[in-house]
Legacy VTK file of the C-alpha trace (Angstrom):
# vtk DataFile Version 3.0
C-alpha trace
ASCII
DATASET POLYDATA
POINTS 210 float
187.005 120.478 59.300
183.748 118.496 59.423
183.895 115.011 57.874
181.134 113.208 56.837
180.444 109.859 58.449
181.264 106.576 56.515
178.507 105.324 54.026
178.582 101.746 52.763
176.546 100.353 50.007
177.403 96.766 49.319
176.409 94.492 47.087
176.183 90.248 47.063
176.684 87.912 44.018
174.040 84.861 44.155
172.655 85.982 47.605
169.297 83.956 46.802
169.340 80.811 44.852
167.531 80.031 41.473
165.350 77.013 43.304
164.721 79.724 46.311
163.735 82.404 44.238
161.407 80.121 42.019
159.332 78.810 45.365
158.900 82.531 46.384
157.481 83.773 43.343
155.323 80.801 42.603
153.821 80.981 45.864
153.222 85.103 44.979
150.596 85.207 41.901
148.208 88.237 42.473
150.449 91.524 41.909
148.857 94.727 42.334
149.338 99.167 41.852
152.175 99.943 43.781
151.022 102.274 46.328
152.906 105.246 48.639
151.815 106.081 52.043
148.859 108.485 52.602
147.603 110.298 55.650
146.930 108.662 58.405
143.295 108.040 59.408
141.638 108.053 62.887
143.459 104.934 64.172
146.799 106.059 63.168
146.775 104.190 60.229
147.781 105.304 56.885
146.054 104.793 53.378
147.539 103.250 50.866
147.365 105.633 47.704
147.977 104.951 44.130
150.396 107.407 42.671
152.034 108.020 39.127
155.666 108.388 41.062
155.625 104.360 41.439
154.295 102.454 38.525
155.666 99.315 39.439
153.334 96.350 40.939
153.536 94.793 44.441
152.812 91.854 46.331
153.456 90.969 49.861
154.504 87.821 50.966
152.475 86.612 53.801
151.042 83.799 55.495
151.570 80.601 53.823
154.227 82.493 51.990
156.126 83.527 55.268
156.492 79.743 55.673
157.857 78.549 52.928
161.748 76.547 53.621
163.297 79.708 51.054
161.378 82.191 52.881
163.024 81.277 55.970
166.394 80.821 54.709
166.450 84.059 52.823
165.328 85.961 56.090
167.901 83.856 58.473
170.460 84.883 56.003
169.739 88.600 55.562
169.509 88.947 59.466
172.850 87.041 59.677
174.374 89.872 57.213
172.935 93.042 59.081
173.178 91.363 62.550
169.337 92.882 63.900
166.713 89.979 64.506
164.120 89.093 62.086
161.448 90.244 64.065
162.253 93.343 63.312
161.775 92.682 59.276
158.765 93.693 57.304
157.542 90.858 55.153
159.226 90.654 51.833
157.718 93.039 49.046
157.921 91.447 45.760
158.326 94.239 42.694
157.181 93.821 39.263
158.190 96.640 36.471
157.380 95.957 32.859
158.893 98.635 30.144
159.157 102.217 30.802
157.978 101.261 34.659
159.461 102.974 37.572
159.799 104.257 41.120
161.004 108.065 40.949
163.479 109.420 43.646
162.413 108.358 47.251
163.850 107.431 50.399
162.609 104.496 52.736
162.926 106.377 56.359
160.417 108.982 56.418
161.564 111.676 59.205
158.354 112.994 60.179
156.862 109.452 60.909
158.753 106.577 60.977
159.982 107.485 64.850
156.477 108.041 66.009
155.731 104.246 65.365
156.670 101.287 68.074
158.818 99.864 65.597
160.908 102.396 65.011
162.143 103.634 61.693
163.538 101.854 58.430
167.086 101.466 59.362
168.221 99.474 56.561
166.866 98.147 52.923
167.848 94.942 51.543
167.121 94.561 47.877
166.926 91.662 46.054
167.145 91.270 42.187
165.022 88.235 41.084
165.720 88.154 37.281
167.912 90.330 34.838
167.013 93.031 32.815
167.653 93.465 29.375
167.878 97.262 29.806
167.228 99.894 31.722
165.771 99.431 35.552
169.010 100.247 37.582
168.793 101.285 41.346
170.346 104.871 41.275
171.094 106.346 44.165
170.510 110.104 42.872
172.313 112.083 46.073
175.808 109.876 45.125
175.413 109.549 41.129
175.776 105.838 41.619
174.083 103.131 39.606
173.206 99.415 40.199
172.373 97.356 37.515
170.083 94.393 38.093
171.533 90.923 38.267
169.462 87.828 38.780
170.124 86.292 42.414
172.186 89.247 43.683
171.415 91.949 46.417
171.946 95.239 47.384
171.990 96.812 50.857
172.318 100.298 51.747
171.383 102.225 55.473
168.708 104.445 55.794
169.831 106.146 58.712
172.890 107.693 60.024
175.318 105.401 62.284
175.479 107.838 64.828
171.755 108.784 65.074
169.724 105.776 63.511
166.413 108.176 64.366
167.944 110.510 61.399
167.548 109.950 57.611
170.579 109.724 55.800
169.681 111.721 53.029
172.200 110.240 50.759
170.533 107.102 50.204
167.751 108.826 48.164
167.117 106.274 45.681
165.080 105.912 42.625
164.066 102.603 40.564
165.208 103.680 36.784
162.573 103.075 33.592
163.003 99.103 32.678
163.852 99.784 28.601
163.812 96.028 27.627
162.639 92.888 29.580
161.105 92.881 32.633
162.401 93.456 36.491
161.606 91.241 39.174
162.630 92.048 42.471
162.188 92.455 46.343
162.623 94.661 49.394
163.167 93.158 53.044
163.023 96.476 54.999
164.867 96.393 58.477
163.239 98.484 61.373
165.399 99.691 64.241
163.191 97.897 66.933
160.672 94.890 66.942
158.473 95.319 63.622
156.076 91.616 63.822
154.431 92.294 67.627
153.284 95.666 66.938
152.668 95.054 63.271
149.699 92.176 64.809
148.591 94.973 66.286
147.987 97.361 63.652
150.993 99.705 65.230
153.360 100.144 62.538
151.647 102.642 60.457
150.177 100.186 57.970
150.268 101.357 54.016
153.582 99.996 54.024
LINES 1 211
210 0 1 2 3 4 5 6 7 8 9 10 11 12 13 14 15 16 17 18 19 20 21 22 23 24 25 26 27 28 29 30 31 32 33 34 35 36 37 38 39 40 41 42 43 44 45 46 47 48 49 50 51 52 53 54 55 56 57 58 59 60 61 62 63 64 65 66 67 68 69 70 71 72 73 74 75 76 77 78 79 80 81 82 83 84 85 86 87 88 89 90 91 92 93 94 95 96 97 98 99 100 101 102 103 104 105 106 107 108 109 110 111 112 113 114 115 116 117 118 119 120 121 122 123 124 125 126 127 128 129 130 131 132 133 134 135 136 137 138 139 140 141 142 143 144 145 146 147 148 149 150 151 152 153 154 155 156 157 158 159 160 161 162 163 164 165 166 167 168 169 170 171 172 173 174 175 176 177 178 179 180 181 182 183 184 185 186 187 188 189 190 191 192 193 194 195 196 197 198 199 200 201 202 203 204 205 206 207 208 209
């Protein structure tokens, strides 16, 4: 009889700390349209397109951001937990979703791509809740009817690919970002590639639209 391999989804109480989370987001003030990934133009780099599947609003954390003291120690401390280097992060994605905002089901590896890039694909997600919400705006992982409700200063971390095969979507960790009801969600991804993500990223190799 065929077994399936293990899955783990874990969770972490006060993974990020109220004066860390406060630096990060003051230093992030311009949020924009969350956008998916379009088709890739003539330099193998794809568009950025808005779409009604992700209403939420984004903004990247980069430059001065990337050198903040809580950047740094929030990185160190994710790449401590999934033991892979943080060169091999994608900067941190900060999330915005005011009431009846969300992200319907997705998943983070994309089969038909993500292995054609020098980076390799999304092997793991680390989420990170910066505030609570009064209702509504769980992380549901449709494939295993399992629901995580955001808490302010925890995380989440699930694989995107299997164990044995980390070229090959685990297609039970389709996801989707529920409708906030009441309050507001703040959050962020750290996405985890399976090989070096910053060198060929400089170099306009990782796909871009991310």
């Amino acid at each position: 009889m065929n077994q399936e391999p293990a899955l783990r989804i874990v969770t972490f109480d006060d993974i990020i700390s109220e004066e860390e989370m406060a630096e990060l987001l003051a230093s992030t003030k311009v949020f924009n349209q969350s956008r998916d990934q379009g088709e890739a133009n003539a330099f193998g780099m794809q568009e950025g397109i808005i779409s009604s599947k992700r209403t939420s609003q984004t903004a990247w954390c980069q430059d001065t951001c990337k050198e903040l003291p809580s950047y740094i120690a929030v990185i160190n401390r994710i790449a401590e937990i999934v033991q892979v280097p943080s060169e091999n992060f994608e900067s941190m994605q900060f999330l915005k979703y005011h009431v009846g905002e969300r992200y319907v089901e997705h998943h983070d590896m994309n089969n038909e791509k993500d292995n054609d890039f020098a980076c390799g694909p999304r092997i793991y997600t680390f989420f990170l809740y910066l505030s609570d919400v009064e209702e509504g705006g769980e992380t549901h992982f449709t494939q295993l009817n399992l629901s995580v409700k955001p808490r302010k200063g925890s995380g989440l971390l699930w694989p995107s690919v299997l164990s044995e095969n980390p070229t090959v979507q685990d297609e039970r960790t389709m996801h989707e970002a529920k409708p906030v009801l009441r309050g507001m969600k703040m959050a962020a991804n750290v996405w985890v590639h399976l090989y070096d993500f910053s060198t060929p990223n400089h170099w306009a190799c990782t796909g871009g639209g991310r």
